[in-house]
Backbone as ProteinMPNN parsed JSONL, in Angstrom:
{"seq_chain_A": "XXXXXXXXXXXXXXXXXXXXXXXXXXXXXXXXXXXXXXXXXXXXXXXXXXXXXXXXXXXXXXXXXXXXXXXXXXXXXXXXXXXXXXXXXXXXXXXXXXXXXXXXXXXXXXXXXXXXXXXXXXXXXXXXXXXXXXXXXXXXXXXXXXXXXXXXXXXXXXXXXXXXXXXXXXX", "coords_chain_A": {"N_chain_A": [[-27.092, -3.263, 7.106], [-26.88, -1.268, 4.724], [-25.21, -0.471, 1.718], [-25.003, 2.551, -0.69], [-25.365, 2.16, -4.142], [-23.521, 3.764, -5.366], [-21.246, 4.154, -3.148], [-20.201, 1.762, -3.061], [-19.564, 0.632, -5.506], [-17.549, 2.558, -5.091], [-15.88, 1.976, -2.854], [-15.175, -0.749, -4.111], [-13.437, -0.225, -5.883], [-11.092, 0.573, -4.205], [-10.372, -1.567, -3.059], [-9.485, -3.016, -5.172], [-7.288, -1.23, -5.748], [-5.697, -1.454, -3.399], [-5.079, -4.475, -3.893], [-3.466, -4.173, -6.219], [-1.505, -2.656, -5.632], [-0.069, -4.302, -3.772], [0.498, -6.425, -5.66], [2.55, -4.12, -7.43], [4.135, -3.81, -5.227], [5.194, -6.12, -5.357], [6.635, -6.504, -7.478], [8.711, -4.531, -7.277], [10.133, -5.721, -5.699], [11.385, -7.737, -6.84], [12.697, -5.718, -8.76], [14.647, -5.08, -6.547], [15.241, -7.713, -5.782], [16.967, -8.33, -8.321], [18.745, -6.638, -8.591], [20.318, -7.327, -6.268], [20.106, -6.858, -3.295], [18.429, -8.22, -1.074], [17.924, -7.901, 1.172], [16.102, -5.448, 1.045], [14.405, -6.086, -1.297], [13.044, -8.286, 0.428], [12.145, -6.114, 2.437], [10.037, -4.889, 1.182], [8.364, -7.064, 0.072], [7.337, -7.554, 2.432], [6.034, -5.546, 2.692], [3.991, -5.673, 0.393], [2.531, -8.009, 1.452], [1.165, -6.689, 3.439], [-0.347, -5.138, 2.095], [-1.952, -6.853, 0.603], [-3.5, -8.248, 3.005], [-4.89, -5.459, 3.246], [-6.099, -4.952, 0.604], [-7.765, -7.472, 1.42], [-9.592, -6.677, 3.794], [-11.178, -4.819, 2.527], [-12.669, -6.222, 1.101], [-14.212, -8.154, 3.152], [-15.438, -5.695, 4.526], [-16.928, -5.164, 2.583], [-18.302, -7.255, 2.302], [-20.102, -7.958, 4.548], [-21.055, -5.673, 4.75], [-23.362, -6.181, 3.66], [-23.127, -5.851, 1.084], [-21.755, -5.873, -2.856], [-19.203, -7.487, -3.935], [-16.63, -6.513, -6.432], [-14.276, -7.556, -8.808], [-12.088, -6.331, -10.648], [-9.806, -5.384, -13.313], [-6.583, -4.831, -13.706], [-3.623, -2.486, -15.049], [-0.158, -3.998, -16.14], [2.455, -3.539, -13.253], [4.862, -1.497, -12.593], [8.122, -2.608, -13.509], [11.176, -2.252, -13.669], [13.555, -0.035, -12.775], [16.001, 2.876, -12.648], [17.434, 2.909, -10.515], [17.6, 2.335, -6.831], [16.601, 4.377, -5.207], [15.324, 5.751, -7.283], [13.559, 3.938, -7.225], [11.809, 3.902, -5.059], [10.919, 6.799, -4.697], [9.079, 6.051, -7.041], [7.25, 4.542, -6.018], [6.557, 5.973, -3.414], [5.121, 8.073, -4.292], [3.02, 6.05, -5.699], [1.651, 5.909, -2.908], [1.224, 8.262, -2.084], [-0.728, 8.453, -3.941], [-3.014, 6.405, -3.451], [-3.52, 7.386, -0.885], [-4.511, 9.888, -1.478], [-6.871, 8.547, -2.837], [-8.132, 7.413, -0.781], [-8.712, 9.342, 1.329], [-10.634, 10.646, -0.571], [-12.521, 9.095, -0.66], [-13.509, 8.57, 2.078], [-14.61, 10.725, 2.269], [-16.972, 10.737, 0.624], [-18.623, 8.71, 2.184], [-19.294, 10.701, 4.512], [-20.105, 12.222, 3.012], [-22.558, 10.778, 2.622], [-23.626, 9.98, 4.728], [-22.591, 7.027, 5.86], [-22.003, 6.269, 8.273], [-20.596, 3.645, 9.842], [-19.046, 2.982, 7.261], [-17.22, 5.126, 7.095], [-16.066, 4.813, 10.322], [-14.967, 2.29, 9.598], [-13.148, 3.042, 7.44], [-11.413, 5.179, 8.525], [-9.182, 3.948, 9.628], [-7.511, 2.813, 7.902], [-7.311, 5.902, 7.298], [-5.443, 6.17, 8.91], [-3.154, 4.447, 8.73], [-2.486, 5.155, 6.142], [-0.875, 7.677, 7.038], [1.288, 6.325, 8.203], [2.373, 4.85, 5.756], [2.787, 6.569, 4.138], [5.042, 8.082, 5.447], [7.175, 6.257, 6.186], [7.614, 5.363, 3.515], [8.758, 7.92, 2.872], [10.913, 8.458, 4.536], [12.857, 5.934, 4.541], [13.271, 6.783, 1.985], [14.574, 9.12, 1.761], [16.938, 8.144, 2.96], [18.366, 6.765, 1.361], [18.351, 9.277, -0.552], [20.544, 9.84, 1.011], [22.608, 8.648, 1.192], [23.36, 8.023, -1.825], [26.024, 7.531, -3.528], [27.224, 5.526, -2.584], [28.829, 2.675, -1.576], [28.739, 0.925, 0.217], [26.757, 2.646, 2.623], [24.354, 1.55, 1.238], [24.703, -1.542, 1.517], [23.726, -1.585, 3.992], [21.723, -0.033, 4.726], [20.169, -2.315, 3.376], [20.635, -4.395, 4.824], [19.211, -3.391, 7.534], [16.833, -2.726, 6.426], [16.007, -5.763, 5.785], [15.271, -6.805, 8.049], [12.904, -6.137, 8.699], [9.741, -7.506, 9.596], [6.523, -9.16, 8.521], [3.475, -8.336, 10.198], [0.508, -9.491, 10.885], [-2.648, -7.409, 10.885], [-4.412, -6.857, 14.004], [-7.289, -8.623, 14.875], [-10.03, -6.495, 14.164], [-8.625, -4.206, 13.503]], "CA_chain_A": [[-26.579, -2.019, 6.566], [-26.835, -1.113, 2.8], [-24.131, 0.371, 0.717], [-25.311, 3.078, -1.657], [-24.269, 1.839, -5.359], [-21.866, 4.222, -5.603], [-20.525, 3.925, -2.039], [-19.941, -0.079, -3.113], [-18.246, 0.991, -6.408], [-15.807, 3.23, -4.839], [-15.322, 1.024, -2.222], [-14.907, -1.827, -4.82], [-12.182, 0.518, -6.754], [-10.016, 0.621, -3.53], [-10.345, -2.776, -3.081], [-8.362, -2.454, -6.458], [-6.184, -0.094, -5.517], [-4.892, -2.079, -2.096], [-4.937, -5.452, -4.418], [-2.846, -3.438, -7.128], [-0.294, -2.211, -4.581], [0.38, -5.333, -3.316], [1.412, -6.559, -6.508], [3.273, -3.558, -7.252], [5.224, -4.144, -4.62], [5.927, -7.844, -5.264], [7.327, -6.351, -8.488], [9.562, -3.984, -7.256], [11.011, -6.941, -4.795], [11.817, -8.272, -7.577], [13.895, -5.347, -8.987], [15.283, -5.384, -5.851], [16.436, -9.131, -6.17], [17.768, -8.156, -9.69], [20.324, -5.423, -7.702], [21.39, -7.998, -5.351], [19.671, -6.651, -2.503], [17.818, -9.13, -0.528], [16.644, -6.951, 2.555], [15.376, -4.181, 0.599], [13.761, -7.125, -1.649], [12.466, -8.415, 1.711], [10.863, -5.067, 3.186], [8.751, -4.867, -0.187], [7.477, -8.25, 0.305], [6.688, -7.694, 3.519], [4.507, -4.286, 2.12], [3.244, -5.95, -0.3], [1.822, -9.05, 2.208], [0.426, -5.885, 4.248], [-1.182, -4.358, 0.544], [-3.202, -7.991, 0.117], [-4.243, -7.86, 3.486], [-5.869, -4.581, 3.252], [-7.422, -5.947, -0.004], [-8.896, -8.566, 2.19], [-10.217, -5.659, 4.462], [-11.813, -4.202, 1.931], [-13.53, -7.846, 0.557], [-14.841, -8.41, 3.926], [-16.468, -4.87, 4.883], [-17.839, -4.824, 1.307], [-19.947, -8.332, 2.199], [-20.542, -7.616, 5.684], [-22.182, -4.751, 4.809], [-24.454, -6.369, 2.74], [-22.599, -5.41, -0.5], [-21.561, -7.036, -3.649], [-17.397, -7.399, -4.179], [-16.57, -6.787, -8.048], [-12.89, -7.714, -9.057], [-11.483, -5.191, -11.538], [-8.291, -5.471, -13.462], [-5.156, -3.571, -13.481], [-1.988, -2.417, -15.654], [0.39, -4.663, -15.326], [2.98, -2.901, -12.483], [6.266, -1.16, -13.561], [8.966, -3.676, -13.184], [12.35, -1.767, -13.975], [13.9, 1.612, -12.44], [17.502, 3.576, -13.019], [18.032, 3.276, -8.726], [16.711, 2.346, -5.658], [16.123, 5.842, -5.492], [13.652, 6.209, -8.278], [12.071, 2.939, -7.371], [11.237, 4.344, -3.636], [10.45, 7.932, -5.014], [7.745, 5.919, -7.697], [6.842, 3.807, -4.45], [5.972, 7.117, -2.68], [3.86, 8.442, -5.409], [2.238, 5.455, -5.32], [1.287, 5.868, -1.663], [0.39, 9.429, -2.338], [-2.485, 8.421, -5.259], [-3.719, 5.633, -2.296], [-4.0, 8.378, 0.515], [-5.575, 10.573, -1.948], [-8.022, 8.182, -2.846], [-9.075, 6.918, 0.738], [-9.553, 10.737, 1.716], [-11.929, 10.496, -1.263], [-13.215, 7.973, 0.136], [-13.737, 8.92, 3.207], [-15.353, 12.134, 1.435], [-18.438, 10.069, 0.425], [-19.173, 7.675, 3.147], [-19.337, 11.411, 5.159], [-21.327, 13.038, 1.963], [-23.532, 9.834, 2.293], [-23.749, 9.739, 6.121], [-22.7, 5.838, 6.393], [-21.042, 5.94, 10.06], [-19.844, 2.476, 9.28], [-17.77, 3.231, 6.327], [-16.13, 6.159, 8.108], [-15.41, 4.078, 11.414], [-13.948, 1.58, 8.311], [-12.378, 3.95, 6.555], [-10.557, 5.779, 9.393], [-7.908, 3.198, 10.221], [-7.305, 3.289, 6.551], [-6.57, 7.128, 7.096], [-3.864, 6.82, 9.766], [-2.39, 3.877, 8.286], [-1.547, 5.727, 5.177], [0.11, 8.316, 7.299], [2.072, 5.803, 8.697], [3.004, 4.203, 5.115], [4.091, 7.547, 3.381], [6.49, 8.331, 6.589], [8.222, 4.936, 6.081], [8.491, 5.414, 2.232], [9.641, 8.963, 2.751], [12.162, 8.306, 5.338], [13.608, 5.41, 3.022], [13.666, 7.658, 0.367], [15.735, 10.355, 2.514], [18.364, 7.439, 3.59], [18.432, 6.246, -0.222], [19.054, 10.296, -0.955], [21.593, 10.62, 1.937], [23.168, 7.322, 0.818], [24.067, 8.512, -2.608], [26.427, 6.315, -4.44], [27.834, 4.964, -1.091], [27.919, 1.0, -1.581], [28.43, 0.54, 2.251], [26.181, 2.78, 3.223], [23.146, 1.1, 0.766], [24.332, -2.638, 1.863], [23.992, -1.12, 5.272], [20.422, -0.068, 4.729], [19.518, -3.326, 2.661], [20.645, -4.615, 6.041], [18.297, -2.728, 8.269], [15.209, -3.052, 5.767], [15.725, -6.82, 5.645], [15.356, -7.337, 9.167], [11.433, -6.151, 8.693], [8.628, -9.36, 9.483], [5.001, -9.1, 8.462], [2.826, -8.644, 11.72], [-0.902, -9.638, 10.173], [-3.154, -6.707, 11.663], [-5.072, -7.735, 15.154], [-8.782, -8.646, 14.612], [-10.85, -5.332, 14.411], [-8.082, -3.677, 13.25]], "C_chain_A": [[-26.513, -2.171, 5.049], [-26.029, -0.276, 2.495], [-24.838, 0.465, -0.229], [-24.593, 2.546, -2.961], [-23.13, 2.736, -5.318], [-21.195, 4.308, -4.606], [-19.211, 2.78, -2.457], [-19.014, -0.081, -4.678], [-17.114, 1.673, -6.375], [-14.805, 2.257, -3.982], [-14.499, -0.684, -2.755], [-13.515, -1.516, -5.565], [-11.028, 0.125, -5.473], [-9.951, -0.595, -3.238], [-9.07, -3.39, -4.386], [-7.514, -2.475, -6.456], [-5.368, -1.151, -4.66], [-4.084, -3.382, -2.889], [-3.256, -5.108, -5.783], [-1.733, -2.961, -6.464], [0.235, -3.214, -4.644], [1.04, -6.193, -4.561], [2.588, -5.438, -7.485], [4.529, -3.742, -6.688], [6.084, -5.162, -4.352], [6.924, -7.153, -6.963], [8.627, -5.398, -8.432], [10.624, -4.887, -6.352], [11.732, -7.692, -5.987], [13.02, -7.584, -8.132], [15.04, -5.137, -8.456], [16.552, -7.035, -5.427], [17.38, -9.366, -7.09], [18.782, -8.214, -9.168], [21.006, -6.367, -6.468], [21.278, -7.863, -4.013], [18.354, -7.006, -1.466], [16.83, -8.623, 0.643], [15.82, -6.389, 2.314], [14.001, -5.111, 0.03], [12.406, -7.361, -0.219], [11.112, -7.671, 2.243], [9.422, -4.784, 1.983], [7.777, -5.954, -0.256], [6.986, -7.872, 1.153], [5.396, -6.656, 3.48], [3.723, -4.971, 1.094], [2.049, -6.934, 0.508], [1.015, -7.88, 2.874], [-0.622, -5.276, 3.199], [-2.71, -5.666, 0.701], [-3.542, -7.693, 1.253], [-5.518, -6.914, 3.502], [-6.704, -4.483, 2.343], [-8.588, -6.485, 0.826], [-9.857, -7.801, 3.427], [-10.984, -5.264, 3.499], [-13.221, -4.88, 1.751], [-14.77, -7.781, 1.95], [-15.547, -7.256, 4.513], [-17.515, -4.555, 3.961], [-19.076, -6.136, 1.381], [-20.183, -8.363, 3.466], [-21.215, -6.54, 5.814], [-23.332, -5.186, 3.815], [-24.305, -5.952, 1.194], [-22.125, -6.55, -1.158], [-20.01, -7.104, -4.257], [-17.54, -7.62, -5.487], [-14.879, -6.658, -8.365], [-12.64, -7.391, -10.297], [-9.892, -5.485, -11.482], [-7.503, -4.794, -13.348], [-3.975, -3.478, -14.693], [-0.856, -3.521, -14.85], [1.615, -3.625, -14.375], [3.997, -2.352, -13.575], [7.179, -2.245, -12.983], [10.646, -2.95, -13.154], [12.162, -0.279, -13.779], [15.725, 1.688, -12.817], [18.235, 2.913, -11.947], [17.316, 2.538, -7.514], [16.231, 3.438, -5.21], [14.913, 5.688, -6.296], [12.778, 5.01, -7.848], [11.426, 3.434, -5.653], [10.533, 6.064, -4.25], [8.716, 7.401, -6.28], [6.803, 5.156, -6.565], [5.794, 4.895, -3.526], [4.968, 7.683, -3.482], [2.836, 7.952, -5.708], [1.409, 5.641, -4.376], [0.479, 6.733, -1.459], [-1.31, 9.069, -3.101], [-3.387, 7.463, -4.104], [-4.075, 6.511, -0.819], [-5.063, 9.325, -0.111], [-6.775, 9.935, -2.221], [-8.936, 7.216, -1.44], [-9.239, 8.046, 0.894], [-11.093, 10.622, 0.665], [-13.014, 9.343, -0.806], [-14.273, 7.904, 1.084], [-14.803, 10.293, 3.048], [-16.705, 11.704, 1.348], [-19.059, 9.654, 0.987], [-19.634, 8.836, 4.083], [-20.477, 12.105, 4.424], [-22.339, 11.958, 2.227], [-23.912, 9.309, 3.989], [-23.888, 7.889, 6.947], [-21.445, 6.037, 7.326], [-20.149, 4.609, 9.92], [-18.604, 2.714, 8.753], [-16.963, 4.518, 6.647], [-15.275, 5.725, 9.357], [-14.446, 3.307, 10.399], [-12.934, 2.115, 8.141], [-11.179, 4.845, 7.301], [-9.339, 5.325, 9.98], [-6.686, 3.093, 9.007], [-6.228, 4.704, 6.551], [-5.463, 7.166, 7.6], [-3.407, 5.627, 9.297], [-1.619, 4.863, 7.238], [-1.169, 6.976, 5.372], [1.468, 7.554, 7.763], [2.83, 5.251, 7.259], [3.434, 5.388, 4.245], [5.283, 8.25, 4.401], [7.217, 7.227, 5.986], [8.536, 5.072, 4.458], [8.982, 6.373, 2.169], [11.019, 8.793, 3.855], [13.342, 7.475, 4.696], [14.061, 5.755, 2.012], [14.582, 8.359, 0.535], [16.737, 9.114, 2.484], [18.856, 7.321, 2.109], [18.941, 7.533, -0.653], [20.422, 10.401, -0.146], [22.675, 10.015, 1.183], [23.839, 7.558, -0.479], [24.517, 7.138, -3.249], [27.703, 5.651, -3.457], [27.488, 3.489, -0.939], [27.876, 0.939, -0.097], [27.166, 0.964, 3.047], [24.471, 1.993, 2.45], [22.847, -0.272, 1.29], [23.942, -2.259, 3.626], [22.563, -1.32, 5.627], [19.968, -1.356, 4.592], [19.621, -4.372, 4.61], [19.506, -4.761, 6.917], [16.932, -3.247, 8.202], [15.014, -4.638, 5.4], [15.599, -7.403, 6.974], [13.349, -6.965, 9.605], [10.281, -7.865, 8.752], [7.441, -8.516, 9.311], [4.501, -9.673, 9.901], [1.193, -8.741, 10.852], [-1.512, -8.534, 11.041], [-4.303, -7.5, 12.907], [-6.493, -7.469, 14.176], [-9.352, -7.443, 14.925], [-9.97, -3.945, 14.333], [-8.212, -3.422, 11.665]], "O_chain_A": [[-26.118, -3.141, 4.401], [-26.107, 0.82, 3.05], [-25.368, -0.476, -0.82], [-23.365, 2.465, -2.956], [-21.952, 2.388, -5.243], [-20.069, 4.649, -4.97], [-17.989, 2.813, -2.31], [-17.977, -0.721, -4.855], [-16.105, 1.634, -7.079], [-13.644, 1.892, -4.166], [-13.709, -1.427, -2.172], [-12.659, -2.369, -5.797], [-10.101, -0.621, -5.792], [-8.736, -0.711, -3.072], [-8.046, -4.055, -4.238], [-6.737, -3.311, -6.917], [-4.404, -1.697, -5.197], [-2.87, -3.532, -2.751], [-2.296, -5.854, -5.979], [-0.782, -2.953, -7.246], [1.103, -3.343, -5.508], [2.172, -6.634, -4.361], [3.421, -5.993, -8.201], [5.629, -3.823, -7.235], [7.09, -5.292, -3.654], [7.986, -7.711, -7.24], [9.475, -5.425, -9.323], [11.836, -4.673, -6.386], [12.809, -8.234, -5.738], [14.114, -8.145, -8.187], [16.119, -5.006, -9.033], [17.708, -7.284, -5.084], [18.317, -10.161, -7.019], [19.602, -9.127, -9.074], [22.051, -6.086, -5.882], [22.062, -8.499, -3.309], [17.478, -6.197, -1.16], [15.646, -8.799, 0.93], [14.76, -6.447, 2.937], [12.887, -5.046, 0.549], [11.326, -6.803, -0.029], [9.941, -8.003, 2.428], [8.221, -4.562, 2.136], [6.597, -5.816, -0.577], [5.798, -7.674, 0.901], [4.268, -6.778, 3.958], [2.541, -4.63, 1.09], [0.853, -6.737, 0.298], [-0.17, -8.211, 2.853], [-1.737, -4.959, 3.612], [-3.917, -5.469, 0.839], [-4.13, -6.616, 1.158], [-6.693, -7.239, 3.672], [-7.851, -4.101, 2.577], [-9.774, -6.168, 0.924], [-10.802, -8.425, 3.911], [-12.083, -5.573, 3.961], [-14.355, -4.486, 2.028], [-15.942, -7.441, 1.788], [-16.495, -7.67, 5.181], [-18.576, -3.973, 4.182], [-20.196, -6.163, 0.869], [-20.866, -9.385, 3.532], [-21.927, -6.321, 6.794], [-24.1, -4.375, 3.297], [-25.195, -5.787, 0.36], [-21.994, -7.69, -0.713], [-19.919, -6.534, -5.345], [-18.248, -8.52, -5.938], [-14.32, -5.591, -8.112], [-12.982, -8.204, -11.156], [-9.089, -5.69, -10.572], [-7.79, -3.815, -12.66], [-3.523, -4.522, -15.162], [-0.699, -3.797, -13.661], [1.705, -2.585, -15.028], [4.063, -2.548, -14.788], [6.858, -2.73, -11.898], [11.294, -3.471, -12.247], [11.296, 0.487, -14.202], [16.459, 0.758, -13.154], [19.346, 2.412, -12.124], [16.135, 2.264, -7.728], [15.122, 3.296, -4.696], [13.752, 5.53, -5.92], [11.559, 4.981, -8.022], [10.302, 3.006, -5.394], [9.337, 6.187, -3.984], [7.672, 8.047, -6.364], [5.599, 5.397, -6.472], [4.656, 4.684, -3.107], [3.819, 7.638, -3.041], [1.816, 8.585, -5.98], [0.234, 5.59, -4.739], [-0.623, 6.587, -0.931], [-2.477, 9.353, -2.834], [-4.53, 7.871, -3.901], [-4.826, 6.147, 0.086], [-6.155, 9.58, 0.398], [-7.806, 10.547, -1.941], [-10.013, 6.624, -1.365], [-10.397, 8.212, 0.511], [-12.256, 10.543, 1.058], [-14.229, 9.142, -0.795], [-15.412, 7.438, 1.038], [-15.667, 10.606, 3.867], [-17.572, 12.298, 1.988], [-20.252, 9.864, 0.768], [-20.533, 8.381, 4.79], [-21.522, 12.492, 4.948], [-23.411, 12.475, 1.912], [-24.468, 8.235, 4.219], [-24.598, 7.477, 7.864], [-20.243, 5.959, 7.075], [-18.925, 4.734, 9.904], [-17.498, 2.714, 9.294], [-15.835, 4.579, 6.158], [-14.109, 6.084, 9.523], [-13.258, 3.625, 10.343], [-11.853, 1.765, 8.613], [-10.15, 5.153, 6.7], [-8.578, 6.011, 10.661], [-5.466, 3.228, 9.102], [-5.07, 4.803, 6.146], [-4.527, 7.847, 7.18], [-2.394, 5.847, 9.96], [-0.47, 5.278, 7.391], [-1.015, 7.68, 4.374], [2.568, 8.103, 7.698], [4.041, 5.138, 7.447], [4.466, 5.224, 3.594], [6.269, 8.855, 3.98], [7.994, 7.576, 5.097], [9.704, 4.89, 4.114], [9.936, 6.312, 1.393], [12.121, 9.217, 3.508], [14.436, 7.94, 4.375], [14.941, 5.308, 1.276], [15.487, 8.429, -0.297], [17.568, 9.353, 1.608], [19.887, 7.929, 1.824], [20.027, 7.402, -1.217], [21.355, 11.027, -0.649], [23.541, 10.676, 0.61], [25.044, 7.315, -0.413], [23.881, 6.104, -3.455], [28.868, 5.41, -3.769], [26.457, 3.018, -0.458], [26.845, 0.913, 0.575], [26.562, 0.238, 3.836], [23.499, 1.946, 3.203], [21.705, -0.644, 1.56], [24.039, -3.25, 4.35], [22.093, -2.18, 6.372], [19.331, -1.781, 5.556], [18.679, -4.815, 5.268], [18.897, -5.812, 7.116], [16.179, -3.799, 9.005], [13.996, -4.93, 4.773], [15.843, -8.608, 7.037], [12.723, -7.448, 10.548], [10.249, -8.889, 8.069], [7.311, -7.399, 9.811], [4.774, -10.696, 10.528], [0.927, -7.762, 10.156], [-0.97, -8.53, 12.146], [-4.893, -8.553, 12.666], [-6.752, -6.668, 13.278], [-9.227, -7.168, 16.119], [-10.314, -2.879, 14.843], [-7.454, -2.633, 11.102]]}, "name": "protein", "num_of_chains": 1, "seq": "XXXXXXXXXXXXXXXXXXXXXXXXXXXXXXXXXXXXXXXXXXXXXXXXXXXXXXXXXXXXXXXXXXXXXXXXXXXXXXXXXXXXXXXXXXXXXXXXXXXXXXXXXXXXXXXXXXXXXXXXXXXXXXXXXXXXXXXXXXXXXXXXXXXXXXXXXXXXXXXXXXXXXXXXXXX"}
């Protein structure tokens, strides 16, 4: 199978993107460790370990299809927010620009009729329904939550009881 150049450069961008998350989210674990909040900390790691993965998804359909992987830099992340609030609301926004650009994605490999990179690309799509539910639902508890210490160590609680499950093979 051959990837069109520009298939293999978009595909190389989200490769990026996933890689770029994943440290993202090691950086907001961090602001999370600042605040004293170890779980919350926690569940971010654990997204972030799921971010490199899907990097490494990317890596491996890009040379299994006979393509050439090109590693592109990044801004460094944001590191500092007001809240746990704003850092889940920039979290989500995040998630948003990564759904929008796998639809695009998914846009091309369909404009370019590679079946492949659509079967690919499609697990992709319902994942990142599944990862803006979980940052919007977080975000709601974090709004409900307010300036309620009980109810935040409560959460931090909850969201530190998250483990990284590696995805099954062919997943």
């Amino acid at each position: 199978m051959m990837l069109s150049p520009k298939l293999q450069d978009a595909l190389n961008e989200q490769m990026k993107n996933e890689f770029f998350s994943a440290y993202l989210y090691m950086a907001i674990a961090g602001y999370f460790e600042s605040e004293d909040l170890p779980g919350i900390a926690s569940w971010m790691r654990v997204q972030a370990l799921e971010e490199m993965t899907h990097g490494e998804k990317f890596f491996n359909f890009i040379t299994d299809a006979a393509g050439r992987t090109d590693f592109r830099g990044f801004e460094a992340p944001r590191n500092e927010f007001a809240s746990p609030v704003e850092a889940f609301k920039y979290s989500l926004k995040h998630e948003n620009f990564v759904t929008d650009s796998i639809n695009k994605l998914m846009d091309l490999a369909k404009a370019e009729s590679n079946h492949a990179a659509q079967i690919f690309l499609q697990w992709f799509v319902t994942e990142q329904v599944e990862e803006e539910a979980s940052f919007g639902l977080i975000l709601r508890k974090l709004e409900r939550i307010g300036n309620d210490g009980n109810g935040l160590l409560r959460l931090d609680e909850e969201l530190g009881a998250r483990v990284f499950v590696p995805p099954t093979a062919g997943a």
